[in-house]
C-alpha positions, 0 to 999 in steps of 0.5 A: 488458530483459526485464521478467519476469527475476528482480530482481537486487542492485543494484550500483555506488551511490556517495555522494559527499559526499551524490550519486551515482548508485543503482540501482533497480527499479521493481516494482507490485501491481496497478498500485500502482507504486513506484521501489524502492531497496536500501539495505542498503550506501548511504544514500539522501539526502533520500528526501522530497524525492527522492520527490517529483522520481522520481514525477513521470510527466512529469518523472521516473521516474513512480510512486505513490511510492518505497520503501528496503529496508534492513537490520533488526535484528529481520526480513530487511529494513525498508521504508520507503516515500514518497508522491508529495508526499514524505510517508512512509507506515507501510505499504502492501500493496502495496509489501510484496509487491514487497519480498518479491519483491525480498528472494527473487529478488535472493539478499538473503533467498531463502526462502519465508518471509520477516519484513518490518520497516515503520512498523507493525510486522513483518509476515509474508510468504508467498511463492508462487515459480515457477522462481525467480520470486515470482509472488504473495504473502501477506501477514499485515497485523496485525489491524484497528484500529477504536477512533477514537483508533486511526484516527486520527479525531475522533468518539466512540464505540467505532467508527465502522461506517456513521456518517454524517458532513457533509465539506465540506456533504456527508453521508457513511456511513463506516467507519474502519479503520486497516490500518497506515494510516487509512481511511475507506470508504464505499458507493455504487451507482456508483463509476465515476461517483463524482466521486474527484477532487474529493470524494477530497482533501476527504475525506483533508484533513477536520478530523475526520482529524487526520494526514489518511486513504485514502479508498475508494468501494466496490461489492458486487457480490455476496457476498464480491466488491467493487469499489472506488476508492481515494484515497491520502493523498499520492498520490491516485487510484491503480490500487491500495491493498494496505491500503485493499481489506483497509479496505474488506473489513474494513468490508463484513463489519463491515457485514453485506456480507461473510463473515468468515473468508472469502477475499474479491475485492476488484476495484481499477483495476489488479487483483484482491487477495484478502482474509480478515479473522479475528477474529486478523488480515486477510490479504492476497493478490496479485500482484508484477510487476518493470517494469524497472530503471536507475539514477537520479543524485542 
């Protein structure tokens, strides 16, 4: 197959008495990859725990994830979309863009504009089409959410801006910022020998994250460039998070690290997002690549 040909409508899903065998594509934004479903004519059964079965990379299809593009009554399409663990998701940055890709180059909805249902709200897409083919998107994601009730985290006060913490005996600097999903982000000179993996999974299960939180390690480079590392609920530590970079941009302007208004360069493991926070909204910009496609029995 050739990897960069346009994504086509899936065909031939049955679903017979609850099994059958469905198409799929996997598609990633900056190596954030998912196994992508088109649900617009077949109902796709226990997506928990078939999330579950499909991202294992040993024993399954492998992604951080598997996400359903169904019909809606208000945009072109919903997305829904499932963690590692089987745990759904209200959002992600990411995935959205492949959805638009998919929506355009699949003939479901080929238009440069396109609505996006998810479990944060509708969000707007703007595509970028060379010959057919969505190279790039952006996305509205909805203004930042900074109160802690909107966190959801367990701490007084308006905000939670650079607020040390003690997880687990350790004391942290977070900044909380829910993009569609909790964040919690916080700053350190060496994210390369930042210790993810054991401090990642204390952070996302702490008692002060009642539906558990994303968590970011984050670097300024320079001046509205960032790297960072993320650790995402129900899936851990992947090459990218569409709504962590937009967290960790959010929190380095709140922090006096970034501009506002200005296209920030967030660096992740598997790619480079653009972000801009303005006093109305944060957008998001990066790449969408399909991977391949096949079908799956259920």
């Amino acid at each position: 197959m050739n990897k960069t040909q346009a994504c086509q409508a899936p065909t031939g899903n049955q679903n017979g008495g609850g099994l059958g065998t469905f198409s799929f594509v996997k598609m990633h934004g900056c190596g954030n990859d998912y196994v992508y479903f088109d649900c617009f004519e077949a109902e796709l059964p226990e997506p928990e725990s078939l999330a579950r079965r499909l991202s294992d990379r040993h024993k399954g299809i492998g992604s951080d994830g598997i996400v359903l593009i169904l019909p809606s009554e208000k945009a072109d399409a919903t997305m829904r979309m499932f963690n590692a663990d089987g745990s759904e998701s209200g959002m992600c940055g990411n995935a959205i863009r492949c959805v638009g890709k998919y929506m355009y180059e699949s003939g479901r909805a080929a238009k440069p504009h396109l609505e996006i249902e998810t479990g944060s709200g509708v969000k707007l897409l703007e595509l970028v089409v060379m010959d057919g083919v969505v190279n790039s998107v952006r996305v509205d994601m909805g203004p930042a959410y900074l109160k802690p009730s909107e966190i959801p985290v367990d701490l007084v006060g308006e905000s939670i801006i650079g607020r040390s913490v003690k997880i687990e005996g350790q004391i942290y600097e977070i900044t909380c910022v829910n993009m569609g999903n909790p964040h919690a982000v916080i700053f350190h000179d060496d994210i390369d020998q930042f210790d993810l993996p054991v401090v990642g999974p204390l952070v996302e299960c702490a008692k002060i994250f009642p539906k558990r939180v994303n968590f970011e390690v984050a670097h300024i480079v320079s001046r509205n460039n960032i790297r960072m590392r993320v650790w995402e609920r129900g899936s851990g530590e992947t090459m990218a998070c569409g709504t962590g970079a937009c967290a960790v941009a959010v929190a380095a302007v709140l922090m006096g690290y970034c501009d506002k208004d200005t296209d920030i360069q967030v660096q992740l493991k598997g790619g480079v997002l653009t972000v801009k926070y303005t006093d109305d909204t944060v957008y998001m910009t990066g790449g969408c690549e399909k991977v391949f496609d096949g079908t799956v029995a259920i």
